[in-house]
C-alpha angles and dihedrals in degrees: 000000000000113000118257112249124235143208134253081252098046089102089060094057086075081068091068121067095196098053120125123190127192129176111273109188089324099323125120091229130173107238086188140009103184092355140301094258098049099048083040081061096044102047085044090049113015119000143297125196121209136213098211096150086135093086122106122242117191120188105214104191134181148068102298099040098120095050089053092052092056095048084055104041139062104218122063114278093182090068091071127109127200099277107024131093136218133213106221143156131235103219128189118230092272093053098253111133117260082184139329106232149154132258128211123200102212088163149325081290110027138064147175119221117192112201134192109256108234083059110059109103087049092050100044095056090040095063091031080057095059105037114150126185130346087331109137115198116203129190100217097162097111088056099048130068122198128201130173130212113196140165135085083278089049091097097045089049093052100048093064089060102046138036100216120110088258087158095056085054107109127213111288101017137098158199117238104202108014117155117238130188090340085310130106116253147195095204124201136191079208126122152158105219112065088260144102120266150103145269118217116194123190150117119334100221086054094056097081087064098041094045088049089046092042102055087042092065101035089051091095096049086053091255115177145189108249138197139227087253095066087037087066104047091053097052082041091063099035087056092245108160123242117209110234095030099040101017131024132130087300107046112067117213087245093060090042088067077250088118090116085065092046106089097196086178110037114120109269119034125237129232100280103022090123092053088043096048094049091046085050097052094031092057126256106283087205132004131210105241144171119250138168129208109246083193121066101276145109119231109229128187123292089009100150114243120217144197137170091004102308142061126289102170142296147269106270087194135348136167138156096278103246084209099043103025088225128139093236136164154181120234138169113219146160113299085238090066090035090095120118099257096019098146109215125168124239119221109224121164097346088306128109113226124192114245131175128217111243140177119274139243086063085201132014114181116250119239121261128178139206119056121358087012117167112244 
C-alpha cells in the first residue's frame, strides 16, 4: 500500500485534538477539526478557513496560449482580461468531462489552471496530448499551496492581514502578487461553499505562517479551521458540482445544469462541441436536479432513484442539509421525472422511499453590506 501525501500544513493538525483525517485520493486530509456541523455553521455565519493544498495548479505559457485554452475549454477563454479569472470544463469528443477547473488570466501569454486533485495525472497528459504551438505546459502543484478563507466575515479577516484593497476585489478576480500575512499571493474572490470568500495560492513552504496568522486574526470574528466534511456539505447545498458524483466522463456539463459555462458559439470551437451541440438540439436525454425524501431517509450517493416501476437515475450526493435540516439530495434522472413537484422514490436499503423533485440551490446566501460584506 502506497503512502498517503501531505501537505506543506499536515505537521499543524497535531495542534488540534478533534481532527480527524481520512485518505482523500491518496491525501492524508482532516474531515473535521472540531466537527462537520459546527465548521458547516462557521463558514455559514462567521468564517472557516481550508487547507485545500491538494489541488492541482498547472502554468500554461506562449504565444499561443490563449488559443490553446480555448481549444480545451468550454467556456470562452477570449473573454478574460489580465486579472480576472473564468469557471470551465474540459470536455472528450463525445461530451463527456475530462475536469471542471478555473482559469486565471496572469497576462496576454500566461495562465494558471487550477485542477481537481484526484485528477491530476489525467489532466496533465490530456493538455500535454494536445499541445499546439509554442505553448509550454508546467505541473506546478508540489511547489503551491492553496487555502481558502471563506465565510461573510472572510473580507474583513483578510484585510487585517494585507494591505491590498482585497475588499474592492470582485468575484472572480485577483490579485497576482499581493502580499499576505508578510508572504507573496496570488489572491483570489474565488470559492467552493456558496459563500463569499477568498482563495490564497503560494508557496507551500509559506502556508504554515499564513494559516497561523490567519486564524489569529480571524479569532475574534469566530474563524475556524475547517475540514473536507464540512467542504462538502457547503458546495452540496449551494448546487457546486463535484467531479466524480455530478460530472465525470459520463456525465456531459449540459446535462449537469453547467450549460451557462458551455460557449457553443464562441470562435474557435473546443474538444466535444459537436457532441454537445447534437445533445443540445436533439433534447437532454437526463438533468441534474434537486429532491427531498418525503419518507424518513437520507439520499446517499449512488442510491438508485424510481419511478413508475423502474429505475430513472440515481442520487450523485445527499445528506441531511446542515442549514436547512432537510434530507436533500442531488440526482441525475431522466428529463421525463425532471419536472419541480415530480414525486420519485429512493431505494435505500432495499426500501423505496418517496421523494419529491425540488428547485436547486437548496440554499444561496443573502446580501449584507457594510464591512466584510459579501459582492
Amino acid at each position: 500500500m502506497s503512502e498517503l501525501r501531505r501537505t506543506s500544513l499536515f505537521p499543524l493538525y497535531a495542534g488540534y485534538p478533534a481532527v480527524r483525517c481520512i485518505d482523500f485520493g491518496g491525501w492524508e486530509l482532516p474531515v473535521q477539526f472540531h466537527g462537520i456541523l459546527q465548521e458547516h455553521d462557521a463558514v455559514r455565519k462567521q468564517a472557516g478557513l481550508f487547507d485545500v493544498s491538494h489541488m492541482g495548479e498547472f502554468w500554461v505559457t506562449g504565444q499561443y496560449a490563449e488559443t490553446f485554452l480555448q481549444r480545451m475549454t468550454t467556456n470562452d477563454v477570449s473573454r478574460l482580461s489580465a486579472g480576472q479569472a473564468q469557471y470551465t470544463l474540459m470536455c472528450y469528443p463525445n461530451g463527456g468531462v475530462v475536469d471542471d477547473l478555473l482559469v486565471y488570466k496572469l497576462s496576454q501569454d500566461q495562465y494558471l489552471l487550477v485542477v481537481n486533485a484526484s485528477n491530476i495525472d489525467k489532466d496533465f497528459a490530456w493538455l500535454s496530448e494536445n499541445l499546439i504551438g509554442d505553448v509550454v505546459l508546467e505541473n506546478r502543484s508540489e511547489q503551491t499551496a492553496l487555502l481558502a478563507l471563506q465565510g461573510p466575515m472572510a473580507a474583513r479577516i483578510l484585510a487585517r492581514v494585507t494591505a491590498e484593497q482585497i475588499g474592492k476585489l470582485a468575484p472572480f478576480h485577483f490579485l497576482h502578487q499581493a502580499e499576505v500575512c508578510g508572504r507573496k499571493a496570488l489572491v483570489s474572490r474565488t470559492g467552493y461553499t456558496g459563500e463569499d470568500g477568498f482563495e490564497l495560492y503560494l508557496d507551500s513552504g509559506d502556508a504554515p505562517h499564513v494559516w497561523r496568522e490567519l486564524l489569529r486574526a480571524g479569532e475574534a470574528d469566530g474563524l475556524i479551521p475547517t475540514g473536507l466534511g464540512a467542504r462538502d456539505t457547503l458546495r452540496f447545498e449551494a448546487k457546486l458540482p463535484l467531479y466524480g458524483q455530478e460530472l465525470s466522463k459520463d456525465i456531459t456539463p449540459l446535462e449537469a445544469g453547467l450549460g451557462m459555462f458551455v460557449k457553443l458559439g464562441k470562435d474557435g470551437g473546443f474538444i466535444g462541441r459537436e457532441a454537445l451541440e447534437r445533445q443540445k438540439e436533439e433534447g437532454l436525454p437526463r438533468k441534474l436536479v434537486g429532491i427531498e425524501l418525503l419518507d424518513r431517509g437520507i439520499p446517499r450517493s449512488h442510491y438508485p432513484v424510481f419511478a413508475d416501476g423502474r429505475q430513472i437515475g440515481e442520487v450523485t450526493t445527499g445528506t441531511q442539509s446542515p442549514t436547512l435540516k432537510r434530507n436533500l439530495g442531488l440526482a441525475l434522472l431522466e428529463t421525463a421525472y425532471a419536472e419541480l413537484g415530480t414525486e420519485v422514490e429512493v431505494e435505500i436499503r432495499g426500501k423505496q422511499l418517496r421523494a419529491v423533485v425540488i428547485k436547486a440551490p437548496f440554499y444561496k446566501k443573502t446580501q449584507t453590506t457594510g464591512e466584510g460584506a459579501k459582492p
